[in-house]
C-alpha positions in Angstrom: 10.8 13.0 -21.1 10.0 16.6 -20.1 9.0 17.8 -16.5 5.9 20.1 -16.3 6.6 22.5 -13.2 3.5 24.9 -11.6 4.4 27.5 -9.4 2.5 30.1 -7.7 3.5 34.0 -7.4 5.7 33.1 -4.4 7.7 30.5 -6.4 6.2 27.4 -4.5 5.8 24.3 -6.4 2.0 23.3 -7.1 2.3 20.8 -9.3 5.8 19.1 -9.9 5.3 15.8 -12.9 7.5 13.7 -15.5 5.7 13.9 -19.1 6.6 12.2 -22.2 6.8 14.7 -24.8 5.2 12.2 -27.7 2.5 12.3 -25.4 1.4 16.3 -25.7 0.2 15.6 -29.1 -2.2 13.8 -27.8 -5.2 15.9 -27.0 -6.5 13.4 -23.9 -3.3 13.3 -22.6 -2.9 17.3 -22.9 -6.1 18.0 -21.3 -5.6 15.7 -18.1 -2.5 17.4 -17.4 -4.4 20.7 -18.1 -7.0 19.5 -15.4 -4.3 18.4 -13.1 -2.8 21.6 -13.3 -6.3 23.3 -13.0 -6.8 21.4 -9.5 -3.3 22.1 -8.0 -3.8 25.8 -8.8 -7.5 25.3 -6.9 -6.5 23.7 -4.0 -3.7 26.2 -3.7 -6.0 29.0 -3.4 -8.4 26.9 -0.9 -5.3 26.7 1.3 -4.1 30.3 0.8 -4.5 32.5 4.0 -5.5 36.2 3.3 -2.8 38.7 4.3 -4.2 41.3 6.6 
């Protein structure tokens, strides 16, 4: 079991999720968590307020 962890420049968590390392091998497995990482990062900029 391995814990994938996204954080943005500021160090807060985007995307925080147990993985089973077997798994990763597996190239459908590897690219939903690549999407899933893809979306936190997204939404994080949606919600990201320009500094003036």
């Amino acid at each position: 079991m391995a814990r994938l962890v996204v954080k943005n420049e500021q160090g807060d968590e985007l995307l925080n999720e147990r993985v089973v390392c077997k798994t990763l091998g597996d190239e459908r497995t590897s690219l939903q968590l690549l999407e899933r990482m893809v979306r936190a990062i997204e939404e994080a900029e949606k919600e990201r307020v320009p500094v003036a």
